[in-house]
C-alpha positions, -999 to +999 in steps of 0.1 A: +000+000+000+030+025+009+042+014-027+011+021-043+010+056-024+044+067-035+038+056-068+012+078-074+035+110-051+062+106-083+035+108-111+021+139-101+055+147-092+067+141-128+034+157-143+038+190-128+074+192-137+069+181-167+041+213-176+065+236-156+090+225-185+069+229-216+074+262-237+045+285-230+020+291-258+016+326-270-019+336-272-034+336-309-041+374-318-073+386-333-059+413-348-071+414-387-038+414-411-032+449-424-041+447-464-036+472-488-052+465-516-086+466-500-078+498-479-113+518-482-110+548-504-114+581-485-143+608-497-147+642-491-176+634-470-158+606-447-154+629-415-188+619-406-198+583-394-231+568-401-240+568-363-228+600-357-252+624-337-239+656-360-258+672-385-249+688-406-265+719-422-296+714-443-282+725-476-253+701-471-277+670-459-300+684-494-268+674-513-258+640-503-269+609-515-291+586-489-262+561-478-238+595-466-264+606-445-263+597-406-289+589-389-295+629-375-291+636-409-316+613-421-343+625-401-335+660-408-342+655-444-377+641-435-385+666-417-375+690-447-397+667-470-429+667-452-428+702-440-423+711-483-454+687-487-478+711-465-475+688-432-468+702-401-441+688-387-428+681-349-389+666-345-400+647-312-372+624-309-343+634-335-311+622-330-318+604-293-338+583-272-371+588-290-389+562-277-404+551-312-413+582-327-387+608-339-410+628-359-452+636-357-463+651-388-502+665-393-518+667-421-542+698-428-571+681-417-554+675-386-546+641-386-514+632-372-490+605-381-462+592-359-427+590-383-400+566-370-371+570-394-340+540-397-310+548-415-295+521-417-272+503-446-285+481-471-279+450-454-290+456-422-330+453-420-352+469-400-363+444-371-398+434-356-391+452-326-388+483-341-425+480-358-433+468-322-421+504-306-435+522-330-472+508-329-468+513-290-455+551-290-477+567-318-502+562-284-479+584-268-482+615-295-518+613-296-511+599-333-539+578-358-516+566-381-480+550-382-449+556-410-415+535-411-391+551-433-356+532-435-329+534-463-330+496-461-360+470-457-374+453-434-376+418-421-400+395-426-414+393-394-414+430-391-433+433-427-458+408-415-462+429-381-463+462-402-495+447-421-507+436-388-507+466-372-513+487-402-479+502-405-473+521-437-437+515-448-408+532-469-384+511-478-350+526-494-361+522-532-393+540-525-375+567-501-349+568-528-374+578-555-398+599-537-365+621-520-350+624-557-367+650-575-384+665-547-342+671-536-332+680-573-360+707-568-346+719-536-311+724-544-309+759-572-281+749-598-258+773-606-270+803-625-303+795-622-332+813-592-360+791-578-394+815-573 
């Protein structure tokens, strides 16, 4: 039994001297190689970042196309659209925590619509949750009806919640051609006087 006892003294023995003499392992790094021939190539317009909370001024925003706009940005521009279509228009939650709703826009007969507005990049869809918040705040504004606008699309389930709930959504194509001429109309070429 004493045998048996020391025995099994020199093997843990021999395995702890053994790992205090293996070489250490260095740690992998996640650090991304440095590439230069797919370095992004710098604009005039890439001091801003697409989450930024800057705006910047309204004839600049007029001039940019939808995917250099930030989110601020974005719903600035709305806000410039619907006010140019007759709609009186309140910037409730622009650029923070909006709870839902960053804009309230009535219409001449009064009724008033709750905007929430997504900038967002092609590939990133709108989720449920945000159709969810929305339907839940327009309560808040004393709001009738409902408007998504994103620069992308939305999920499934959030398009299947918007038709639910009676959401009315832009997605980017149809932001993209209702913004285009009314834009082109707003910003005076050179020579040339709007009246």
């Amino acid at each position: 039994m004493k045998d048996l006892i020391v025995f099994v003294i020199v093997i843990i023995l021999l395995g702890a001297v053994a790992g205090l003499l293996q070489p250490k392992r260095k740690r992998k790094s996640r650090k991304r190689p440095k590439s230069t021939s797919n370095k992004r190539k710098k604009s005039t317009n890439d001091t801003f970042r697409r989450n930024s909370k800057t705006c910047r001024t309204d004839e600049v925003i007029l001039t940019q196309s939808l995917d250099e706009l930030n989110g601020v940005e974005f719903e600035r521009l709305l806000a410039l659209y619907f006010r140019d279509q007759g709609f009186v228009v309140h910037e409730v939650g622009v650029g923070g925590n909006d709870g839902g709703v960053d804009l309230v826009i009535v219409d001449k007969r009064g009724e008033r619509t709750a905007v929430q507005a997504k900038c967002y990049a092609d590939h990133n869809f709108v989720p449920v949750q945000t159709v969810r918040e929305l339907v839940a705040a327009k309560r808040n504004h004393n709001c009738m009806l409902t408007l998504l606008v994103t620069t992308s699309d939305l999920t499934g389930p959030a398009k299947k919640e918007a038709e639910q709930f009676q959401v009315e959504y832009w997605h980017g194509g149809v932001v993209e051609g209702r913004l285009r001429d009314w834009v082109k109309w707003q910003v005076p070429r050179k020579g040339s006087k709007r009246g």
